[in-house]
mmCIF file of the N, C-alpha and C atoms, coordinates in Angstrom:
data_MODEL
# 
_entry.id   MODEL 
# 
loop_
_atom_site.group_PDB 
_atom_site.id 
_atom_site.type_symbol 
_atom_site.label_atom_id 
_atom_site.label_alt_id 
_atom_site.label_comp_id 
_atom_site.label_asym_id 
_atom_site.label_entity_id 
_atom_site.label_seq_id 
_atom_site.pdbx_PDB_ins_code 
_atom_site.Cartn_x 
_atom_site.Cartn_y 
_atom_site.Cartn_z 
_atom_site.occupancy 
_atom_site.B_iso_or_equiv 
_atom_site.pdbx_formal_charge 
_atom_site.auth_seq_id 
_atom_site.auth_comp_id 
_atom_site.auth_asym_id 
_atom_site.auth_atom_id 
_atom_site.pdbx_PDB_model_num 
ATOM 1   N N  . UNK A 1 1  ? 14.115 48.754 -40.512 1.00 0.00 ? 1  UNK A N  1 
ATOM 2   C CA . UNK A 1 1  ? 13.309 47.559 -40.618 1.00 0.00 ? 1  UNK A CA 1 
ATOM 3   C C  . UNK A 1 1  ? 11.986 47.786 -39.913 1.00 0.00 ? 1  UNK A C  1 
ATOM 4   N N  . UNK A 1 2  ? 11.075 46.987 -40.301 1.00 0.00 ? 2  UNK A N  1 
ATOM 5   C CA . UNK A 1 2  ? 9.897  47.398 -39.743 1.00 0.00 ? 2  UNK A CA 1 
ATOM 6   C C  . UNK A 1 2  ? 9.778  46.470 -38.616 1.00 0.00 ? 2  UNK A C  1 
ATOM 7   N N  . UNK A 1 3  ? 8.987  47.481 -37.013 1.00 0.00 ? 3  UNK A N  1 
ATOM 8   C CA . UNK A 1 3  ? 8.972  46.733 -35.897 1.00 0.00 ? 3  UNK A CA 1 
ATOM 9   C C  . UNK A 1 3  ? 8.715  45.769 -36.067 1.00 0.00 ? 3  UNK A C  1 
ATOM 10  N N  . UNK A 1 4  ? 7.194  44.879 -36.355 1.00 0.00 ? 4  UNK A N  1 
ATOM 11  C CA . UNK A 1 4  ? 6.325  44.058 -36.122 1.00 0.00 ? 4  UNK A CA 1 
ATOM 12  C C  . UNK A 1 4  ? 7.564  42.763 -36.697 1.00 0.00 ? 4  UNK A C  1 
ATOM 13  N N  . UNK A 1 5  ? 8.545  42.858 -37.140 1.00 0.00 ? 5  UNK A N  1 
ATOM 14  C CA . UNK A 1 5  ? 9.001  41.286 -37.324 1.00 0.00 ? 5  UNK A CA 1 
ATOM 15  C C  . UNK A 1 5  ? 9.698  41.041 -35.987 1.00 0.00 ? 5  UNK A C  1 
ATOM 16  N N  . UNK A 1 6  ? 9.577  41.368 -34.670 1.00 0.00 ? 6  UNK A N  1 
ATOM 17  C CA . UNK A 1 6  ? 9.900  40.725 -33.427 1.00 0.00 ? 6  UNK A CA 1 
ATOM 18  C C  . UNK A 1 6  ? 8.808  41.116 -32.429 1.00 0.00 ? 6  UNK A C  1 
ATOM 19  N N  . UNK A 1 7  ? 7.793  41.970 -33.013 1.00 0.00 ? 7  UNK A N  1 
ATOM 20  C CA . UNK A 1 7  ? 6.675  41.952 -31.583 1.00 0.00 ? 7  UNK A CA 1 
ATOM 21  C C  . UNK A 1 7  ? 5.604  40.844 -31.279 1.00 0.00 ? 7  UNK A C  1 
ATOM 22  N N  . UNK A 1 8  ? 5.905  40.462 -29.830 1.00 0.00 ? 8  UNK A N  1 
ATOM 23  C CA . UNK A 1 8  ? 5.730  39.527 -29.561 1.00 0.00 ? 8  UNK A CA 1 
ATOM 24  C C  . UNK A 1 8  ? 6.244  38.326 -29.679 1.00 0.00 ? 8  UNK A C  1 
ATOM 25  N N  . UNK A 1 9  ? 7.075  38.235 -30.678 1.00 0.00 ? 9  UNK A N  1 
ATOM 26  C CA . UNK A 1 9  ? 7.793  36.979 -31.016 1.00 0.00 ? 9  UNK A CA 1 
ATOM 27  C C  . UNK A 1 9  ? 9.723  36.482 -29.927 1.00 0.00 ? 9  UNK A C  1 
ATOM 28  N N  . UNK A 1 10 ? 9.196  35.970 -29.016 1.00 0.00 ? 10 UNK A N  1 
ATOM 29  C CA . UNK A 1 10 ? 10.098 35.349 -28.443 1.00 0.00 ? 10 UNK A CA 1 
ATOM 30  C C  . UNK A 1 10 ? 11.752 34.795 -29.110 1.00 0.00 ? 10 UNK A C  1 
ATOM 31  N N  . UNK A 1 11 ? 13.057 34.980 -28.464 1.00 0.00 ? 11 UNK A N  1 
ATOM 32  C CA . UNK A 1 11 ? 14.309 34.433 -29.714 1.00 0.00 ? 11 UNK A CA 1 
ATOM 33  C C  . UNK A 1 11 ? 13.737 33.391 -30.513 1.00 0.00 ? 11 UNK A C  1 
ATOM 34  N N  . UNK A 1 12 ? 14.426 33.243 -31.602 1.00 0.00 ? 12 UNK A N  1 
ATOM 35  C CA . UNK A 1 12 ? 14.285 32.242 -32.520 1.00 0.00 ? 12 UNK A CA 1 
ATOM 36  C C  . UNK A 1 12 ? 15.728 31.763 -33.302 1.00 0.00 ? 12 UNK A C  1 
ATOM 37  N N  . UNK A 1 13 ? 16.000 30.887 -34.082 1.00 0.00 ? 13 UNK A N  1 
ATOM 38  C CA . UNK A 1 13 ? 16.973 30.711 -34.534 1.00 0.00 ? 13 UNK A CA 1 
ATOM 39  C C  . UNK A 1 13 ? 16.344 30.949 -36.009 1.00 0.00 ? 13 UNK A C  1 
ATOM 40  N N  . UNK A 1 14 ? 17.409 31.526 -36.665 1.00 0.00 ? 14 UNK A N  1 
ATOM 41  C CA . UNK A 1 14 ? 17.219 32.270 -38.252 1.00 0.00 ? 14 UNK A CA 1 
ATOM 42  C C  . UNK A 1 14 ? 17.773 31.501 -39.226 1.00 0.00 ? 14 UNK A C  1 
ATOM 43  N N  . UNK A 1 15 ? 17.448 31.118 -40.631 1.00 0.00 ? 15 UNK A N  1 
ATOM 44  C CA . UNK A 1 15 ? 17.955 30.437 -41.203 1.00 0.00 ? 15 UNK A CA 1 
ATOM 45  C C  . UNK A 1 15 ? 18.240 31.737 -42.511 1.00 0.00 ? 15 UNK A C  1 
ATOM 46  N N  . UNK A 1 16 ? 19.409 32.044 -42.882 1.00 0.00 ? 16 UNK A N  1 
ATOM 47  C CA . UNK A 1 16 ? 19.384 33.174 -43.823 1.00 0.00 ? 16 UNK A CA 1 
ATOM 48  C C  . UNK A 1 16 ? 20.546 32.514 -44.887 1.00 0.00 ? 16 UNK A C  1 
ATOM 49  N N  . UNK A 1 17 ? 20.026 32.543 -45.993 1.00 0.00 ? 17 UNK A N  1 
ATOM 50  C CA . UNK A 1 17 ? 20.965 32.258 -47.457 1.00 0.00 ? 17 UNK A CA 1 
ATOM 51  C C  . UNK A 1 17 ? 21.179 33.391 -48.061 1.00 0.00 ? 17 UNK A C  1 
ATOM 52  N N  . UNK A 1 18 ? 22.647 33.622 -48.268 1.00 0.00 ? 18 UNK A N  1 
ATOM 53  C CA . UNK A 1 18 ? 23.332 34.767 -49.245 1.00 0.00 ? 18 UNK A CA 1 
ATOM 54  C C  . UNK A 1 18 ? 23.278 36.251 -48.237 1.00 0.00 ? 18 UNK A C  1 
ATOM 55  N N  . UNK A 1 19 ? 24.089 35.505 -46.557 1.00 0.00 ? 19 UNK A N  1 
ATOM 56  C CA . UNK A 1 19 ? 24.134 35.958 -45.692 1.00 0.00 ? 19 UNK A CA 1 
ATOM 57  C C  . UNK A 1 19 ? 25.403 36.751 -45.631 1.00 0.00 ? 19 UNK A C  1 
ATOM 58  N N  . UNK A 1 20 ? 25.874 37.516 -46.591 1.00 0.00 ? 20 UNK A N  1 
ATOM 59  C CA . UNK A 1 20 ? 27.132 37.968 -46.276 1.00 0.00 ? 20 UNK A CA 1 
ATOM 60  C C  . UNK A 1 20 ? 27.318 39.245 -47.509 1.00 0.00 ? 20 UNK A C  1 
ATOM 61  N N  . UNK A 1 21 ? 26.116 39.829 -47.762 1.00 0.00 ? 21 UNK A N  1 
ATOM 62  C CA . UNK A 1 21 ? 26.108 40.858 -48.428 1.00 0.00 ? 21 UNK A CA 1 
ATOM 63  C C  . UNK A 1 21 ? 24.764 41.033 -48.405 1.00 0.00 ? 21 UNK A C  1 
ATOM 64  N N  . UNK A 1 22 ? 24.555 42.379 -49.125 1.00 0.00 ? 22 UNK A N  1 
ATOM 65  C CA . UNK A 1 22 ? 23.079 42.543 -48.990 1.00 0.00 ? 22 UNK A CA 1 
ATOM 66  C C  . UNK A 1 22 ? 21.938 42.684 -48.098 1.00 0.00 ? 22 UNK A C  1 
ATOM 67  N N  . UNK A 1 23 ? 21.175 42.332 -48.661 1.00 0.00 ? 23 UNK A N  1 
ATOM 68  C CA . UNK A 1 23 ? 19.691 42.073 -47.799 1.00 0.00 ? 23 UNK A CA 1 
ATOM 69  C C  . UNK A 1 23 ? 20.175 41.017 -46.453 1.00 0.00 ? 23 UNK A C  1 
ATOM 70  N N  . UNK A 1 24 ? 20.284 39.807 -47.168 1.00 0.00 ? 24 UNK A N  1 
ATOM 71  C CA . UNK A 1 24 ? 20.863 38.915 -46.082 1.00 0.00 ? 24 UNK A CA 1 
ATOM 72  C C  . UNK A 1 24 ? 22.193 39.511 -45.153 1.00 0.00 ? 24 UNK A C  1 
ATOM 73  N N  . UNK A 1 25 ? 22.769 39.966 -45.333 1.00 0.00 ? 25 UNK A N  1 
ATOM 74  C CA . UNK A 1 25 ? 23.479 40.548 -44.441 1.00 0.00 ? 25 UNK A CA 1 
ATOM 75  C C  . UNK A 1 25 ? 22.959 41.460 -43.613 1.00 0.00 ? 25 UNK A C  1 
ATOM 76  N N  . UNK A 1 26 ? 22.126 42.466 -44.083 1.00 0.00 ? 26 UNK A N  1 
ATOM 77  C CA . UNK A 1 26 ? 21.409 43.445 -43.320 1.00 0.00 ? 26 UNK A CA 1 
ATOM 78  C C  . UNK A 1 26 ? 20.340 42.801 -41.808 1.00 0.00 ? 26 UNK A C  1 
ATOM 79  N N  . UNK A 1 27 ? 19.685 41.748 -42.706 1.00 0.00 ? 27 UNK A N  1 
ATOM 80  C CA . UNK A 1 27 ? 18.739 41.119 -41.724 1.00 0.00 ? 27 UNK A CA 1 
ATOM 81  C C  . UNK A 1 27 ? 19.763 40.360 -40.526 1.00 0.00 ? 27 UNK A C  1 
ATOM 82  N N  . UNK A 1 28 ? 20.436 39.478 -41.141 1.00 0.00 ? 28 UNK A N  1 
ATOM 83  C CA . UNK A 1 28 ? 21.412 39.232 -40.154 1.00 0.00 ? 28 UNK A CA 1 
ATOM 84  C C  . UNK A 1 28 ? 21.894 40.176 -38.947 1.00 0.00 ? 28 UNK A C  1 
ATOM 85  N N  . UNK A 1 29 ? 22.127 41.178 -39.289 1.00 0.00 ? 29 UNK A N  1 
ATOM 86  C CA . UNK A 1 29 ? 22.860 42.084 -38.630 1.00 0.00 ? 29 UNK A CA 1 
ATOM 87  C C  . UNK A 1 29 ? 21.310 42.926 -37.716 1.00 0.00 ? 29 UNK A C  1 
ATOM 88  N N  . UNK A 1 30 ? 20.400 43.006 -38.278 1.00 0.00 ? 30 UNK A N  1 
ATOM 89  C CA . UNK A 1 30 ? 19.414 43.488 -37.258 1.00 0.00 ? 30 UNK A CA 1 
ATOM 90  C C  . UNK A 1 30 ? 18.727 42.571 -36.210 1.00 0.00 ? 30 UNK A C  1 
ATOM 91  N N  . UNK A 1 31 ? 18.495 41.386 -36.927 1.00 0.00 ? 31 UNK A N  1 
ATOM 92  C CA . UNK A 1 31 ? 18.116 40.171 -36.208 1.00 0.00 ? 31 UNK A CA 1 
ATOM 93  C C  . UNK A 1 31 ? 18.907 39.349 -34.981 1.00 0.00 ? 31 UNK A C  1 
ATOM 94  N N  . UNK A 1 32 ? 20.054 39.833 -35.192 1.00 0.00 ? 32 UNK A N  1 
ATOM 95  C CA . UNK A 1 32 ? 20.859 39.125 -34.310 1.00 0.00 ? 32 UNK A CA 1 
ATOM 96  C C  . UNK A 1 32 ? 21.129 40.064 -32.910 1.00 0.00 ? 32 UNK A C  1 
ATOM 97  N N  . UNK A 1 33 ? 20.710 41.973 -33.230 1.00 0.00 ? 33 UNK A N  1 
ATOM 98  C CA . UNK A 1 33 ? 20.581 42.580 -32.618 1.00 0.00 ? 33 UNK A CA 1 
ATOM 99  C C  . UNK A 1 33 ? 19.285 42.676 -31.820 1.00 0.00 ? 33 UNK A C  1 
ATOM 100 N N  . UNK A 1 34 ? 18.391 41.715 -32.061 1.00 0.00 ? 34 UNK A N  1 
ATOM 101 C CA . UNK A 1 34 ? 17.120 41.475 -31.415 1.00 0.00 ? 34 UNK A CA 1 
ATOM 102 C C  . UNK A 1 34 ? 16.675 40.372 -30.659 1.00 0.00 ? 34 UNK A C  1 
ATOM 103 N N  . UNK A 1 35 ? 18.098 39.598 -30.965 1.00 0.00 ? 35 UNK A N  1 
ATOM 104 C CA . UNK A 1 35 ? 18.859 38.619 -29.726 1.00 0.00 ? 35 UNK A CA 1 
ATOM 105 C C  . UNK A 1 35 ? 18.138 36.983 -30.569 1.00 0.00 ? 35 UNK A C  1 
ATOM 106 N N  . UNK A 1 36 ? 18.389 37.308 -31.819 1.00 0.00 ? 36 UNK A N  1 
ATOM 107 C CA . UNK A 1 36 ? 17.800 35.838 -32.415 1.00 0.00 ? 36 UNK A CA 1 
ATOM 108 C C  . UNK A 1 36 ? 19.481 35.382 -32.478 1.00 0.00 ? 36 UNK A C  1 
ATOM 109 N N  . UNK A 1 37 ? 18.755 33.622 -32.816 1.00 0.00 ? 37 UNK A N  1 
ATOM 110 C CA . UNK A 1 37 ? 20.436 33.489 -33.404 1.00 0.00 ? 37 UNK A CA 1 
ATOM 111 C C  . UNK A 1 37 ? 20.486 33.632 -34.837 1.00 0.00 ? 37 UNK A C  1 
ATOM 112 N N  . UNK A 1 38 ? 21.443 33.186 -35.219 1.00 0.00 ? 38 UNK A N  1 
ATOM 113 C CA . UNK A 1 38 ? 22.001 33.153 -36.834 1.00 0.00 ? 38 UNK A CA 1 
ATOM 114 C C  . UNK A 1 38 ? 22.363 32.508 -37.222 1.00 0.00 ? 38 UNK A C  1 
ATOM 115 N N  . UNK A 1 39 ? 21.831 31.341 -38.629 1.00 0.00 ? 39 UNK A N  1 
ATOM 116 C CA . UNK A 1 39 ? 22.353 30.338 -38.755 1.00 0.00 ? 39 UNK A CA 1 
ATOM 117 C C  . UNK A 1 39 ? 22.278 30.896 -40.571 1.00 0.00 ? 39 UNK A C  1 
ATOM 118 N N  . UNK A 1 40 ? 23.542 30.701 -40.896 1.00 0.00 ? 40 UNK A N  1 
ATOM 119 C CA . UNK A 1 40 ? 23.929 31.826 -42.650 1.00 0.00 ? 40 UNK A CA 1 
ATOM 120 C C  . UNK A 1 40 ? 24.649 30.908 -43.430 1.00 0.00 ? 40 UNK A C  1 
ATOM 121 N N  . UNK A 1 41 ? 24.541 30.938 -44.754 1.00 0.00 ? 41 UNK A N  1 
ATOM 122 C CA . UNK A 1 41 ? 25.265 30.715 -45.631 1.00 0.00 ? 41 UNK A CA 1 
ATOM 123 C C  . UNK A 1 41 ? 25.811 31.023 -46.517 1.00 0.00 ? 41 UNK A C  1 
ATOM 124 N N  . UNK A 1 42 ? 26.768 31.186 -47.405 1.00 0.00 ? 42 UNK A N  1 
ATOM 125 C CA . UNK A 1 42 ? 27.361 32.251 -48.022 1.00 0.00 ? 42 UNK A CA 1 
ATOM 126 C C  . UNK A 1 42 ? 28.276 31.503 -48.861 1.00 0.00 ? 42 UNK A C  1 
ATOM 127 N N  . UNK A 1 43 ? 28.797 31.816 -50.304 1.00 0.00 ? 43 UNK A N  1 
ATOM 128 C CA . UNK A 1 43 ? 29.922 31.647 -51.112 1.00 0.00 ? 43 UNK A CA 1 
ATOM 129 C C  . UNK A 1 43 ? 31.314 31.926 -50.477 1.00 0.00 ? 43 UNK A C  1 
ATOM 130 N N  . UNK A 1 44 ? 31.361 33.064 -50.078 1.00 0.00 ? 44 UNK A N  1 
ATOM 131 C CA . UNK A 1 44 ? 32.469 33.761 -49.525 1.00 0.00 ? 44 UNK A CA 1 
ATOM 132 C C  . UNK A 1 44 ? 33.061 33.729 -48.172 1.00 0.00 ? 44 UNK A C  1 
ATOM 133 N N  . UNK A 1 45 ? 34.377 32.762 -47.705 1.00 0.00 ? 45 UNK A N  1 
ATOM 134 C CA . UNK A 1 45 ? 34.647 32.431 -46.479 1.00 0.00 ? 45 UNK A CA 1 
ATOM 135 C C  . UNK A 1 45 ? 35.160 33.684 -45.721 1.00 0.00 ? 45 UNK A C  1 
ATOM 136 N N  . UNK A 1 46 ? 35.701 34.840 -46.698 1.00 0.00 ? 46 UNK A N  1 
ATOM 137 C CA . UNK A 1 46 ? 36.088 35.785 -46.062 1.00 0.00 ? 46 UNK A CA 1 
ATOM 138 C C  . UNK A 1 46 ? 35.155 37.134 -45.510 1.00 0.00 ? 46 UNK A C  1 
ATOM 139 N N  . UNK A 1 47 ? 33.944 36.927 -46.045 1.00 0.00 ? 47 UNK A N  1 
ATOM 140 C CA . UNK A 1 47 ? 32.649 37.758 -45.859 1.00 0.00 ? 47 UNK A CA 1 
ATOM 141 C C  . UNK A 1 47 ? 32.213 37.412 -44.483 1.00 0.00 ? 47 UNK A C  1 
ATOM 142 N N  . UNK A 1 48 ? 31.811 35.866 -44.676 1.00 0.00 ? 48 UNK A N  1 
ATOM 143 C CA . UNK A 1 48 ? 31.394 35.216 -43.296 1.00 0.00 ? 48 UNK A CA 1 
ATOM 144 C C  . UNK A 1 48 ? 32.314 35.311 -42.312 1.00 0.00 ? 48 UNK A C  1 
ATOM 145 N N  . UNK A 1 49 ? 33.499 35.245 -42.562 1.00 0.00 ? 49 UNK A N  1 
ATOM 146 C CA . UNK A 1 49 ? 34.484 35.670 -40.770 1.00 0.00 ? 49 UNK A CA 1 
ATOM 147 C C  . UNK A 1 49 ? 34.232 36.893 -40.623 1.00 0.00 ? 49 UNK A C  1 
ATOM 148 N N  . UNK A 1 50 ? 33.924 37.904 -41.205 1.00 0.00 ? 50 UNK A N  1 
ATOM 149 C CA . UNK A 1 50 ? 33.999 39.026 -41.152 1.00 0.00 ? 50 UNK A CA 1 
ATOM 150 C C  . UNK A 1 50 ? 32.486 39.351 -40.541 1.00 0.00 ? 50 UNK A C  1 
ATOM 151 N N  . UNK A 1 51 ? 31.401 38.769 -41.110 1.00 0.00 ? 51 UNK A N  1 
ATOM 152 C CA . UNK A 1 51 ? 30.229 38.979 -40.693 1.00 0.00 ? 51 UNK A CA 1 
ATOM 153 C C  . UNK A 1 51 ? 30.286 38.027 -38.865 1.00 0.00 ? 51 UNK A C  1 
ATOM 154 N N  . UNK A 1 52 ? 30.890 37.407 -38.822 1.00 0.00 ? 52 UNK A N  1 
ATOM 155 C CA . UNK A 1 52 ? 30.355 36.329 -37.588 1.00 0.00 ? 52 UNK A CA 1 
ATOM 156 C C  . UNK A 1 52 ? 31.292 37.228 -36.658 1.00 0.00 ? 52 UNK A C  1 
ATOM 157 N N  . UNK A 1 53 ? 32.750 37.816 -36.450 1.00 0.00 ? 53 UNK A N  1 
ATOM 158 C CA . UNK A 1 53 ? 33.251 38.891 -35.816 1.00 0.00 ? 53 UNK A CA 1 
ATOM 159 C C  . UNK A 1 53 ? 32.446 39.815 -35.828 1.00 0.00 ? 53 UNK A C  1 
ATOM 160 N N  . UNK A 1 54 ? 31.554 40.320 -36.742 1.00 0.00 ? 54 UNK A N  1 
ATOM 161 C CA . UNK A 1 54 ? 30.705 41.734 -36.524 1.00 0.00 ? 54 UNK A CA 1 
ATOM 162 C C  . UNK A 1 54 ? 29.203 40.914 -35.489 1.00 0.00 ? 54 UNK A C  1 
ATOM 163 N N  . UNK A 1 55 ? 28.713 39.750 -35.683 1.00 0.00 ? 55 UNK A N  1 
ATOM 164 C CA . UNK A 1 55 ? 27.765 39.378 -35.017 1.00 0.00 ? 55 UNK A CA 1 
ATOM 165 C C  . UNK A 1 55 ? 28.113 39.046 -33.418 1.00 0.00 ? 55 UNK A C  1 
ATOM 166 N N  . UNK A 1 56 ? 29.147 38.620 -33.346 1.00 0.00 ? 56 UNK A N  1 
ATOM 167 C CA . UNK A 1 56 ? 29.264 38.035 -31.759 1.00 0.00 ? 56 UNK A CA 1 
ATOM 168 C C  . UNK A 1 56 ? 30.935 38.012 -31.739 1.00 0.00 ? 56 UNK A C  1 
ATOM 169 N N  . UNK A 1 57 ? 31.392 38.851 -31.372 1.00 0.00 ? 57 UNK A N  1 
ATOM 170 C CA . UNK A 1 57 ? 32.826 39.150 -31.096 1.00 0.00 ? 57 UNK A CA 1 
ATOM 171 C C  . UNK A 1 57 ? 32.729 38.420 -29.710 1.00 0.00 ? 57 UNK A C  1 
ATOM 172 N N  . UNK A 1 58 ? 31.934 38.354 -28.497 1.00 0.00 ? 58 UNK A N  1 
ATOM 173 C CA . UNK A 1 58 ? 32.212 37.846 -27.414 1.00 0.00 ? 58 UNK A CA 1 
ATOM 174 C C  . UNK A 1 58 ? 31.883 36.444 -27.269 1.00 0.00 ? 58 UNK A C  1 
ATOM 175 N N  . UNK A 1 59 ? 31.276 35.560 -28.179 1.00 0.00 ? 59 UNK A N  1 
ATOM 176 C CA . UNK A 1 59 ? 30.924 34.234 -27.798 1.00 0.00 ? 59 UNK A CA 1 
ATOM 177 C C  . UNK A 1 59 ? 30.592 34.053 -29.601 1.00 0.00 ? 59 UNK A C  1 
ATOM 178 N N  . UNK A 1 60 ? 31.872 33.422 -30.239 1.00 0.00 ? 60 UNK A N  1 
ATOM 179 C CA . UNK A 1 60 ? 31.614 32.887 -31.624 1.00 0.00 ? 60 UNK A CA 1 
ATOM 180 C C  . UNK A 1 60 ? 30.721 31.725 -31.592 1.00 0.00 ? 60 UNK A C  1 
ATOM 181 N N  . UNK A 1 61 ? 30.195 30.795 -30.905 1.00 0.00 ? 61 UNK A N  1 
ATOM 182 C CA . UNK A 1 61 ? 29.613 30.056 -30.786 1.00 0.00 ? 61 UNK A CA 1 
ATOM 183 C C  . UNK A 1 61 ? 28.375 30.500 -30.947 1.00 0.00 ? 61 UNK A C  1 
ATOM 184 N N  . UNK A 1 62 ? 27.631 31.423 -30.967 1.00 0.00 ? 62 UNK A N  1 
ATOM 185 C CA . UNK A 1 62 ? 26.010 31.701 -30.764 1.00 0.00 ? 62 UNK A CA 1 
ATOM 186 C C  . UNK A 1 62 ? 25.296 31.701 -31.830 1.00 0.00 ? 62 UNK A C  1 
ATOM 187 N N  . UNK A 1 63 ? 26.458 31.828 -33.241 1.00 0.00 ? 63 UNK A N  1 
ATOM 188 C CA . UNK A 1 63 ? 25.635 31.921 -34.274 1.00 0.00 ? 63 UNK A CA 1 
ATOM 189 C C  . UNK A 1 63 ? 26.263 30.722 -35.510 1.00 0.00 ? 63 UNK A C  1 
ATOM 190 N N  . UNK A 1 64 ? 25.833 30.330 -36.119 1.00 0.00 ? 64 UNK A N  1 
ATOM 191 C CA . UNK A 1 64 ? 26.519 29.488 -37.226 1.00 0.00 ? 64 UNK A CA 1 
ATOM 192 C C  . UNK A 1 64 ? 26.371 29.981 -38.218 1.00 0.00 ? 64 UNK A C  1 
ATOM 193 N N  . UNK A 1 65 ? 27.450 29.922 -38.868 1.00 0.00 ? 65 UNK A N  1 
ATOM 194 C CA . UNK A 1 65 ? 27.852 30.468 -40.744 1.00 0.00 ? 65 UNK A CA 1 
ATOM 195 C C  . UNK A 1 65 ? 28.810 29.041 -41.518 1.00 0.00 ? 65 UNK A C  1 
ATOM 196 N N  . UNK A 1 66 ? 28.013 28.904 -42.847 1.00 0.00 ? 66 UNK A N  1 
ATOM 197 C CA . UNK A 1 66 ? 28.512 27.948 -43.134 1.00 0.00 ? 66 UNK A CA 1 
ATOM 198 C C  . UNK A 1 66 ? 29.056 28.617 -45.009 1.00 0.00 ? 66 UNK A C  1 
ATOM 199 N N  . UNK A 1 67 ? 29.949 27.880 -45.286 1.00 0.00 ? 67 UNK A N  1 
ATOM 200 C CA . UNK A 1 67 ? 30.333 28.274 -46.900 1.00 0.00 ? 67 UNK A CA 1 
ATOM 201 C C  . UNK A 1 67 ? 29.294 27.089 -47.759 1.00 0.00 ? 67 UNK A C  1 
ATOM 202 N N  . UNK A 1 68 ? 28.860 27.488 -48.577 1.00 0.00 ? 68 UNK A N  1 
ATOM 203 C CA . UNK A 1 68 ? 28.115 26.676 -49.083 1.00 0.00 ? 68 UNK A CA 1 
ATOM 204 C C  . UNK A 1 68 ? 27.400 27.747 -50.579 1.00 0.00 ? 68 UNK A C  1 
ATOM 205 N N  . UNK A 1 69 ? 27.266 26.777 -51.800 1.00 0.00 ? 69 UNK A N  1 
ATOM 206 C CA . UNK A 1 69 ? 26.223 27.550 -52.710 1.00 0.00 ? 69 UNK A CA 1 
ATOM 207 C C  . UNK A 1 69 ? 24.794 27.026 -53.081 1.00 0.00 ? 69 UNK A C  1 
ATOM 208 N N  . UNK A 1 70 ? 23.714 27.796 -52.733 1.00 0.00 ? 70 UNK A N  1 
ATOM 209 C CA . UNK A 1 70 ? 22.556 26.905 -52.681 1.00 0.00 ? 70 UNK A CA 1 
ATOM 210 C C  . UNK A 1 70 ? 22.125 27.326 -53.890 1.00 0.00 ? 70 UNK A C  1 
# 
């Protein structure tokens, strides 16, 4: 990913659709490593447990994933 989408930019909370594959999954997964939160939505309830265990195994609370089709 390219630096400049966190330089200078302080946490933020993320709003990402079709968060559980793909692109959206990818960003998720780098973004959340750059200490933003995560707030996702996804078709698939079994993608999203799977993604929210890979995002914050120590505090499930930090990020929100919701089932939903937009």
């Amino acid at each position: 990913m390219v630096n400049t989408l966190n330089s200078g930019m302080s946490a933020k909370v993320l709003l990402i659709t079709g968060i559980s594959r793909g692109l959206g999954r990818a960003l998720a997964l780098e973004m959340a490593k750059r200490g933003h939160t995560i707030v996702g939505c996804s078709r698939s309830q079994e993608k999203l447990h799977s993604l929210s265990t890979q995002l914050s195994p120590d505090d499930p609370s930090k990020h929100l994933f919701l089932l939903a089709d937009v």
